[in-house]
C-alpha positions as CSV (number, residue, x, y, z in Angstrom):
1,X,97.9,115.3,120.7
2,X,95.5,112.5,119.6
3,X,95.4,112.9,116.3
4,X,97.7,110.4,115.0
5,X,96.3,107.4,116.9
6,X,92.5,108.7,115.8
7,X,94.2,108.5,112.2
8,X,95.1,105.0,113.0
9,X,92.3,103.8,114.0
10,X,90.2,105.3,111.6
11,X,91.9,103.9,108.7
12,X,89.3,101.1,108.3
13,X,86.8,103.5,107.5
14,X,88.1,104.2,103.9
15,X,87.0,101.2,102.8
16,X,83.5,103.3,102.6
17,X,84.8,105.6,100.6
18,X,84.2,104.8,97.0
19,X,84.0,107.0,93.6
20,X,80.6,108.5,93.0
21,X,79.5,106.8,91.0
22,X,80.9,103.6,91.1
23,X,84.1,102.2,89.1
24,X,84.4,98.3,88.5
25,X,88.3,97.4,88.7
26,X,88.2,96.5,84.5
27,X,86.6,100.4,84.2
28,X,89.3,101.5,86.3
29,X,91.6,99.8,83.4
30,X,89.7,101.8,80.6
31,X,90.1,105.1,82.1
32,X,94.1,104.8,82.3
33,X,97.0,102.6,81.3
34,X,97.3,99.1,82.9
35,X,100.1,97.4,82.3
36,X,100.8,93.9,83.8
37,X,103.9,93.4,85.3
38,X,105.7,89.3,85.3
39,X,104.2,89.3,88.9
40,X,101.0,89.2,87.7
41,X,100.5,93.1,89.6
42,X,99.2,96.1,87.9
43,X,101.3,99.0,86.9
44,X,99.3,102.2,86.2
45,X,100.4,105.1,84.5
46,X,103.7,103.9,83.7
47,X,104.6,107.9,81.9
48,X,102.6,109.3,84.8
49,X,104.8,107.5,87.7
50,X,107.9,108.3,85.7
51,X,106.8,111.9,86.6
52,X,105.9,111.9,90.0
53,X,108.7,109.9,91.3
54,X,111.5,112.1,89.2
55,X,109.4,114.9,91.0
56,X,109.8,113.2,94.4
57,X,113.2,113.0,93.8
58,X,113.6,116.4,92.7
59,X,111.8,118.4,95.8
60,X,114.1,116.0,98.2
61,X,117.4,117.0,96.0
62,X,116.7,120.6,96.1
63,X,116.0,120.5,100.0
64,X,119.3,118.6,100.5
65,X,121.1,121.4,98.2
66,X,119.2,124.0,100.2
67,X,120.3,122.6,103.7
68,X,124.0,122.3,102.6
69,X,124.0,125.9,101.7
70,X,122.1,126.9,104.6
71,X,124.9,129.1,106.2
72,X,123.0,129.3,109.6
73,X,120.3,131.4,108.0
74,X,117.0,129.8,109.5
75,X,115.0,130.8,106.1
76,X,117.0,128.6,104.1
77,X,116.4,125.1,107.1
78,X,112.5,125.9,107.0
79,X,112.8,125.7,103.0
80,X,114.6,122.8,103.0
81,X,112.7,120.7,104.9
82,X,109.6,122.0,103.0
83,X,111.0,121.0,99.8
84,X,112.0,117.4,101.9
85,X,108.4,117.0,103.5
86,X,107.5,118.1,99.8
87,X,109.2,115.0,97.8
88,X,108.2,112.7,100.7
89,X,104.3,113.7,99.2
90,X,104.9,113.1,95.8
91,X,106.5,109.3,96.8
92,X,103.5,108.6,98.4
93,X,100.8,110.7,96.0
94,X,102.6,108.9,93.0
95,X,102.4,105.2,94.4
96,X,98.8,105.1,94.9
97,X,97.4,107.8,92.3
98,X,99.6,106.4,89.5
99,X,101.9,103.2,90.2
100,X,100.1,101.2,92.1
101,X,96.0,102.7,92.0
102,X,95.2,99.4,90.7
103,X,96.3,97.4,93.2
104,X,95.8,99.5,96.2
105,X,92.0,100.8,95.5
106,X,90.6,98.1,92.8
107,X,92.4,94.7,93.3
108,X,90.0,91.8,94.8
109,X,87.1,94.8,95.1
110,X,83.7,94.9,92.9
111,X,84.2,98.7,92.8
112,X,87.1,100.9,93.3
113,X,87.9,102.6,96.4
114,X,88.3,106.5,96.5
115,X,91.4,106.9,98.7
116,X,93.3,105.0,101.3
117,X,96.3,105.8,103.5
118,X,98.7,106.8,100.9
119,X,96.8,109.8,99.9
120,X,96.1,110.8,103.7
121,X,100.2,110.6,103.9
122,X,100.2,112.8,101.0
123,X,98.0,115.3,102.1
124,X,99.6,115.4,105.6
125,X,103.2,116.0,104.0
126,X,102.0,118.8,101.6
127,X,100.1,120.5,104.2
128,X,103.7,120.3,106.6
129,X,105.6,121.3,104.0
130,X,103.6,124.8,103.1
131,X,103.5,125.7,106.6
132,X,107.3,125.2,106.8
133,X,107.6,127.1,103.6
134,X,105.4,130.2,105.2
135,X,107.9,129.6,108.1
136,X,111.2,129.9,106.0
137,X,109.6,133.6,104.4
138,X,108.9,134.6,107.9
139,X,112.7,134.3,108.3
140,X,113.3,135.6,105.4
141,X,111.2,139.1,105.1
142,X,109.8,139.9,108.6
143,X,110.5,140.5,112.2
144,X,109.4,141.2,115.4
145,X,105.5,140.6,116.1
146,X,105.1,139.8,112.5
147,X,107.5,137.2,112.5
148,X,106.1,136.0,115.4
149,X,102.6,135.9,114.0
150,X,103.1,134.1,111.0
151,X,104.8,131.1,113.1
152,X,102.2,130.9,115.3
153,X,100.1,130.6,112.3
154,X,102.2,128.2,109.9
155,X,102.2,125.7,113.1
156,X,98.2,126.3,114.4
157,X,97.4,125.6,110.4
158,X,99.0,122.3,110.1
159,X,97.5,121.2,112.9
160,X,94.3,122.1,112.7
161,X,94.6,120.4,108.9
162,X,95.7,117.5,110.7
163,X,92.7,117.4,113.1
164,X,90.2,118.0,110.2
165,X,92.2,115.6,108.2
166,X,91.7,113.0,111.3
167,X,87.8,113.4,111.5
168,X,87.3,113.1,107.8
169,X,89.1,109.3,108.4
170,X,87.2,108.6,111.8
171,X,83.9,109.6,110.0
172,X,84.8,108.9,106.1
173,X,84.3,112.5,105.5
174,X,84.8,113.1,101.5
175,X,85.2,116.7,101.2
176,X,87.8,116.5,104.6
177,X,90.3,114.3,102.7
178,X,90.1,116.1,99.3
179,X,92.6,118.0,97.7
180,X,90.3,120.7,97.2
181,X,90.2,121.1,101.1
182,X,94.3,120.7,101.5
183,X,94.1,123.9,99.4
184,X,91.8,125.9,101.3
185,X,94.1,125.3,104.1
186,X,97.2,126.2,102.3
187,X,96.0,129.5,100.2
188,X,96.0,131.8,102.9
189,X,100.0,130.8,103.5
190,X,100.0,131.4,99.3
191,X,98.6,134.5,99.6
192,X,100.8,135.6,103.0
193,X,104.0,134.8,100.6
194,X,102.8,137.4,97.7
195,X,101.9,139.7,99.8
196,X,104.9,139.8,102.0
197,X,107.2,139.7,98.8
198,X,105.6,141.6,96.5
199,X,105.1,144.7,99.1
200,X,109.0,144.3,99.9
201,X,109.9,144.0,96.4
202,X,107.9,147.3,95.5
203,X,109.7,148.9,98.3
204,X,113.1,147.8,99.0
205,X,113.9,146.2,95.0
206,X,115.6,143.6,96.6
207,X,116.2,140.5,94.6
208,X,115.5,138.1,97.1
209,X,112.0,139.5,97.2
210,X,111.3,139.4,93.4
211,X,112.5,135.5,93.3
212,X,110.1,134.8,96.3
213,X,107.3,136.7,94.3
214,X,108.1,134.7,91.3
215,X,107.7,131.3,93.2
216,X,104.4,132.4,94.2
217,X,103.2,133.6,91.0
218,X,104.6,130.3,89.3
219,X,102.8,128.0,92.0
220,X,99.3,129.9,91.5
221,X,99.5,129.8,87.8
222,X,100.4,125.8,88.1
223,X,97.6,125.3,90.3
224,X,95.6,127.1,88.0
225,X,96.5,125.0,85.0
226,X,95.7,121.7,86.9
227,X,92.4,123.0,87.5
228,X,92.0,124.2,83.8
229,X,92.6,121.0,82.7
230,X,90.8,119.0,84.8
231,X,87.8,121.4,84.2
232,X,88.3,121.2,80.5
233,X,88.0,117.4,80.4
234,X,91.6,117.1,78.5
235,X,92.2,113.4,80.0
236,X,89.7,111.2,78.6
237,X,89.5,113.5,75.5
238,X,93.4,112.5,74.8
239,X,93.2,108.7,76.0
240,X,90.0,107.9,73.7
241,X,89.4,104.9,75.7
242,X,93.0,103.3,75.2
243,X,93.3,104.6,71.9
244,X,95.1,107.7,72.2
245,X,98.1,109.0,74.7
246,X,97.3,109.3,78.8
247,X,98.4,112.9,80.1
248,X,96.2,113.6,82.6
249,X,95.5,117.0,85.3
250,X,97.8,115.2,87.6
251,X,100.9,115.0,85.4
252,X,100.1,119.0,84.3
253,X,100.5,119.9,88.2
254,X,104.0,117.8,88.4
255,X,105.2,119.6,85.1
256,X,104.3,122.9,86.9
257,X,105.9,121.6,89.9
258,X,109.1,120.3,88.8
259,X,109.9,123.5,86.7
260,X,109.3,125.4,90.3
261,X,111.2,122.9,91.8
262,X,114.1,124.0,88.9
263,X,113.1,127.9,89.8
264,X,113.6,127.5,93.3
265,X,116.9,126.0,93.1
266,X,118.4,128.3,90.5
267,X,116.9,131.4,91.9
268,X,116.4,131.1,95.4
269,X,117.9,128.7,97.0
270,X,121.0,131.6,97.3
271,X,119.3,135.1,97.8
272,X,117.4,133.5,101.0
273,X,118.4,135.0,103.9
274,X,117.1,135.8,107.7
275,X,115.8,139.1,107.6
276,X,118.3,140.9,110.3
277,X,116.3,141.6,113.6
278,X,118.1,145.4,113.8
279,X,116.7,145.3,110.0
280,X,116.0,148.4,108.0
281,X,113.4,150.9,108.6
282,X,110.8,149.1,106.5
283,X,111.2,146.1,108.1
284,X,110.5,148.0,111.6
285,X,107.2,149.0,109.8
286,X,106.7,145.7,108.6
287,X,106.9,144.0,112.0
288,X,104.7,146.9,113.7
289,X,101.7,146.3,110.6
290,X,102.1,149.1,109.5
291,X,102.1,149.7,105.5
């Protein structure tokens, strides 16, 4: 695979990339907090990156808890390194969208840049980490063919995220590195989970099932919430230029995600288990397709 070294080499091509329309590095400073540090650097967002790094650090404690409990079910290895690859996103999503955005996309510049190799590590490690959570349900409430299927899918997905992700770099593709696009790639695993759980909850009432059906609903109705937010305008209408406090879309989605971080560990870190390959009836239907 070539990706990676196309990544590399394509790094330079950022530089292109800047807001539409353009931001001067002291208009980047009105939009958000700046605080300058006895270095003489530029801290951004200091409530912000208090967020997303105790979010980083929760997503990696909850997939070490979840790999210590594992108990050689393969469900619960998949969800921990998901919830690992997960924290590792939010280090590097929170160093260059809150921390240090001044300093990586505005310092020495006339105008701001857009994104730079911080943010394509983020997207890389979120879009890993969903496919190995689609893995760890495909453990958990399928076998057979089914099983089979939705591996085959969590690993073709990643990489074909990762070859988009690598052309949008080689050719400064905007829309490519969004985040809007790492969604499109990961609601069809979103939508898998739901499904999956919610038709084995409604058939076999098993607890397991439910919790996995409340981590989906609690990860669409987060994403949701971001999206209202940022729709609504709510940053700039709370900051008032510097006069009023900075909560912005981005710290709504790491609220959301920290209290599913929280759900995850209290509700389903221990009903997890491999679906049994002998498995009940339903699961034989299951694994055929069959409703």
């Amino acid at each position: 695979m070539r990706v990676l070294p196309l990544l590399l080499a394509g790094c330079g091509r950022l530089d292109a990339l800047l807001y539409e329309p353009p931001i001067t590095p002291a208009q980047w400073c009105q939009q958000r907090p700046c605080v300058e540090l006895s270095s003489g650097s530029i801290l951004n967002e200091p409530f912000g990156t208090a967020l997303v790094f105790s979010l980083a650090g929760l997503w990696i404690a909850a997939g070490v808890y979840e790999f210590l409990i594992r108990d050689a079910q393969r469900s619960r290895v998949w969800l921990a390194i998901a919830l690992i690859l997960g924290g590792i996103g939010a280090a590097l999503a929170g160093t260059s969208f809150q921390a240090f955005s001044y300093e990586l996309k505005c310092a020495g510049r006339e105008h701001c840049l857009w994104t730079n190799g911080f943010e394509i590590g983020y997207n890389l490690a979120q879009a890993a980490s969903v496919s190995a959570m689609l893995i760890a349900v495909a453990y958990a409430c399928t076998t057979g063919r089914v099983r089979r299927g939705l591996i085959r899918y969590s690993i073709a997905n990643v990489v074909a995220y990762f070859v988009v992700t690598a052309v949008g770099v080689v050719r400064a593709e905007r829309f490519l590195l969004s985040f809007d696009m790492l969604m499109l790639f990961a609601l069809p695993g979103l939508i898998a989970v739901l499904a999956i759980s919610g038709l084995r909850y409604r058939r076999l009432r098993d607890g397991m099932d439910l919790a996995l059906l409340g981590a989906g609903v609690w990860l669409v109705a987060t994403f949701v919430a971001y999206y209202g937010y940022y729709a609504a305008g709510l940053t700039q209408a709370f900051w008032k230029g510097g006069q009023g406090f900075y909560f912005s879309e981005n710290d709504v989605l790491h609220i959301g995600m920290a209290l599913w971080i929280v759900y995850v560990a209290l509700f389903l870190a221990r009903r997890l288990r491999d679906a049994d390959d002998t498995g009940t009836a339903f699961e034989h239907r299951l694994a055929d397709g069959e409703p």
